[in-house]
C-alpha atoms as an extended CHARMM CRD file, in Angstrom:
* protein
*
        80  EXT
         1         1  UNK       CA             55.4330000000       35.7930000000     -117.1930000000  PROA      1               0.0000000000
         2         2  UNK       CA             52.1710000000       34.7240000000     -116.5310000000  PROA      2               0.0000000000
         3         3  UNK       CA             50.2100000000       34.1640000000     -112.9770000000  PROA      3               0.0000000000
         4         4  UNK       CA             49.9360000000       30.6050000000     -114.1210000000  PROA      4               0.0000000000
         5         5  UNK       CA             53.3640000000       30.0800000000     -114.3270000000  PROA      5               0.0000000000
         6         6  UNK       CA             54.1570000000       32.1570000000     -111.4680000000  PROA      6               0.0000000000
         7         7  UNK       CA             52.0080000000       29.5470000000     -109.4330000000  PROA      7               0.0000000000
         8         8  UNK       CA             53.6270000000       27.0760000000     -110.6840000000  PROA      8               0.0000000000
         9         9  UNK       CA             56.8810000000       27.9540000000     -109.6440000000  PROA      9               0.0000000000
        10        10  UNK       CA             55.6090000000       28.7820000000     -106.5240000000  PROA      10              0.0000000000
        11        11  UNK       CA             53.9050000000       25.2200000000     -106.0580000000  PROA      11              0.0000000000
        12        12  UNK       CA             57.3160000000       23.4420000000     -107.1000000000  PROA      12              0.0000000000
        13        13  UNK       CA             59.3110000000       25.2370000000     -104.3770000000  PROA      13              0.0000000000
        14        14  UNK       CA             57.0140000000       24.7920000000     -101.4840000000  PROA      14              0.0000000000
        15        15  UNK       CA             57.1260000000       20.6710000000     -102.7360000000  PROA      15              0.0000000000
        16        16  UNK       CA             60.8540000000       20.3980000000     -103.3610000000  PROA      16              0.0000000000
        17        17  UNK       CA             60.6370000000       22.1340000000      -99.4630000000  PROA      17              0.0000000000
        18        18  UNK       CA             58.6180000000       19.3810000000      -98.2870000000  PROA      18              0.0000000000
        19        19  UNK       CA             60.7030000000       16.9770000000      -99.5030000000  PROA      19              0.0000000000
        20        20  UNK       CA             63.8050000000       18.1560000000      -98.2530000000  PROA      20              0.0000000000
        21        21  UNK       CA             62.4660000000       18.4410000000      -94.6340000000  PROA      21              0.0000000000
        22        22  UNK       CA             61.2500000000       14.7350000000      -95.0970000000  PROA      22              0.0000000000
        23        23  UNK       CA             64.4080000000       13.6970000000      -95.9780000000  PROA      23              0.0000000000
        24        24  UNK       CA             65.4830000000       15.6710000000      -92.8060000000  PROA      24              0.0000000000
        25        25  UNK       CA             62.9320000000       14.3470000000      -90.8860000000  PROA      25              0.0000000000
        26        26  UNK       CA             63.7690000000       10.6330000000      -91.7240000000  PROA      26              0.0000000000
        27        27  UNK       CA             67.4310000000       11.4570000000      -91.1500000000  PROA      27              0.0000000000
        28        28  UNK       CA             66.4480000000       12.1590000000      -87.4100000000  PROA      28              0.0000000000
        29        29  UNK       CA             64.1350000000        9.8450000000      -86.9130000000  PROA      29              0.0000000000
        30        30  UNK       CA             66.7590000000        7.1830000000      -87.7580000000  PROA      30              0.0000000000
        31        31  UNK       CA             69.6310000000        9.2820000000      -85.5240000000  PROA      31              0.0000000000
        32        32  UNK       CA             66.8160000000        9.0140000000      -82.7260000000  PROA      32              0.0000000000
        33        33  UNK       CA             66.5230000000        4.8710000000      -83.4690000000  PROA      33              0.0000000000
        34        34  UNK       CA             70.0870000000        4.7750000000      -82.8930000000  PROA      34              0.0000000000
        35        35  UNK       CA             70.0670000000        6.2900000000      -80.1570000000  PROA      35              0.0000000000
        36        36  UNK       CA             67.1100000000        3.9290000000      -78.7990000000  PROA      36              0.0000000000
        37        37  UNK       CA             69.7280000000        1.1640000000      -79.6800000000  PROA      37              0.0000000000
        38        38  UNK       CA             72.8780000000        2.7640000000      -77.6750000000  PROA      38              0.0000000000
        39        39  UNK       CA             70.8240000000        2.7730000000      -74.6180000000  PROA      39              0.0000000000
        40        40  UNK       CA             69.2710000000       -0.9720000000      -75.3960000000  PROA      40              0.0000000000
        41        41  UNK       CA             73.1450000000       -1.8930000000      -75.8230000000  PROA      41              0.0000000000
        42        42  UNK       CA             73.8390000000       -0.5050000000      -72.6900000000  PROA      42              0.0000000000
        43        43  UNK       CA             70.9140000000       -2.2380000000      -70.9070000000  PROA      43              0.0000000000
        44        44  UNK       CA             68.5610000000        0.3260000000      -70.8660000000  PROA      44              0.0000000000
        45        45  UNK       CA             64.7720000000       -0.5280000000      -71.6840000000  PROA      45              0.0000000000
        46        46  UNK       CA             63.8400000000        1.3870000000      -74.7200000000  PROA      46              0.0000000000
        47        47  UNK       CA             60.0170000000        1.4700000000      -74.0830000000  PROA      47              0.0000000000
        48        48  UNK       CA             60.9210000000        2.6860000000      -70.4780000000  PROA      48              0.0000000000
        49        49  UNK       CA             63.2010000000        5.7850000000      -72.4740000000  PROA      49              0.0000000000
        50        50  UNK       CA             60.1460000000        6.4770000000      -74.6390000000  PROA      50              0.0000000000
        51        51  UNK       CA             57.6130000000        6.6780000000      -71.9470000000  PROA      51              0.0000000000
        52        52  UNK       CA             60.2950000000        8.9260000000      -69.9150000000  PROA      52              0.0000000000
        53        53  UNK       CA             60.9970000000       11.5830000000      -72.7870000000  PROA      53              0.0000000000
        54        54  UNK       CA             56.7960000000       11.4910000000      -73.0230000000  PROA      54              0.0000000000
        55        55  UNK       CA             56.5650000000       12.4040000000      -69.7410000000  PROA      55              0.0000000000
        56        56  UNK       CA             59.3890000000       14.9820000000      -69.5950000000  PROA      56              0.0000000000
        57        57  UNK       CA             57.6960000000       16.7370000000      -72.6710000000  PROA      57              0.0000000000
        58        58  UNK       CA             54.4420000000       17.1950000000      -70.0300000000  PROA      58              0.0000000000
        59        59  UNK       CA             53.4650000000       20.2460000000      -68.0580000000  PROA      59              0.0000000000
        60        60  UNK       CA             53.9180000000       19.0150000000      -64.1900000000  PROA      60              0.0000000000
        61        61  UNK       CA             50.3620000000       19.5980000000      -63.5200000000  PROA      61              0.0000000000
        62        62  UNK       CA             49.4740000000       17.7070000000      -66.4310000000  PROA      62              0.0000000000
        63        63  UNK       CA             51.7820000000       14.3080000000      -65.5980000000  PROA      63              0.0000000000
        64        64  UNK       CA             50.1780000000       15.0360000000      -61.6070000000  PROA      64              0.0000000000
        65        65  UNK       CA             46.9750000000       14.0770000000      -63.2310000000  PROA      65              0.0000000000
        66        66  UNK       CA             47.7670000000       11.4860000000      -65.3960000000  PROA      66              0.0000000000
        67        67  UNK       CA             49.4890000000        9.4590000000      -62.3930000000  PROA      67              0.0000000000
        68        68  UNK       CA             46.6420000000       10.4880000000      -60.2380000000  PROA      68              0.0000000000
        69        69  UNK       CA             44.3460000000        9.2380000000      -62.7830000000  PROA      69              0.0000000000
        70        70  UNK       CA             46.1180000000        6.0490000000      -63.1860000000  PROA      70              0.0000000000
        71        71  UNK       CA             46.6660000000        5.3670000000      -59.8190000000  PROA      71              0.0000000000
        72        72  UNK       CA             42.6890000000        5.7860000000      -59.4900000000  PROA      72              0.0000000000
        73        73  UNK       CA             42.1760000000        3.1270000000      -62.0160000000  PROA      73              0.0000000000
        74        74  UNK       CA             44.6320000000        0.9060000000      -61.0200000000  PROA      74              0.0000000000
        75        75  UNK       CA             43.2340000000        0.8690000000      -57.3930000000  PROA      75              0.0000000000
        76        76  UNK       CA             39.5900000000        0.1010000000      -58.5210000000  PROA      76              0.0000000000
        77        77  UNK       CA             41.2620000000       -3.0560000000      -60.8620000000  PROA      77              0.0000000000
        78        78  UNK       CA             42.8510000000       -4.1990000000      -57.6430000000  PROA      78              0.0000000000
        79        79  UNK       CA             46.2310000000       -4.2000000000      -59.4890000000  PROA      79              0.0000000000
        80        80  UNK       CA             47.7220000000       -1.7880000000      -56.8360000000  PROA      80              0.0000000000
């Protein structure tokens, strides 16, 4: 066997990878809209979810800063 078709077998697994984990990928990303919906149906405010699993994914420090931050801003727009 050749390198050049050694490559090329190579290259054809690491794409038929890809697009199994994009099928994956799209098969959570819908399970994850669905969820979105269930907590919509239930009278939760999706955007409100979002921002909250954003914020969880921070390092304390890091969301202490942000709010401090925006809290700065917010006072010098006079929308406190």
């Amino acid at each position: 066997m050749s390198t050049g078709n050694v490559a090329a077998d190579q290259l054809r697994l690491l794409i038929e990878r890809i697009e199994r984990l994009e099928e994956e990928k799209k098969g959570l990303s819908d399970d994850i809209k669905d969820v979105y919906l269930e907590g919509k149906a239930t009278g939760y405010d999706p955007k409100i979810m979002r921002q909250i699993v954003r914020l969880r994914k921070m390092q304390p420090h890091d969301r202490q800063e942000m709010e401090a931050i925006l809290q700065t801003y917010l006072s010098a727009l006079g929308m406190e």
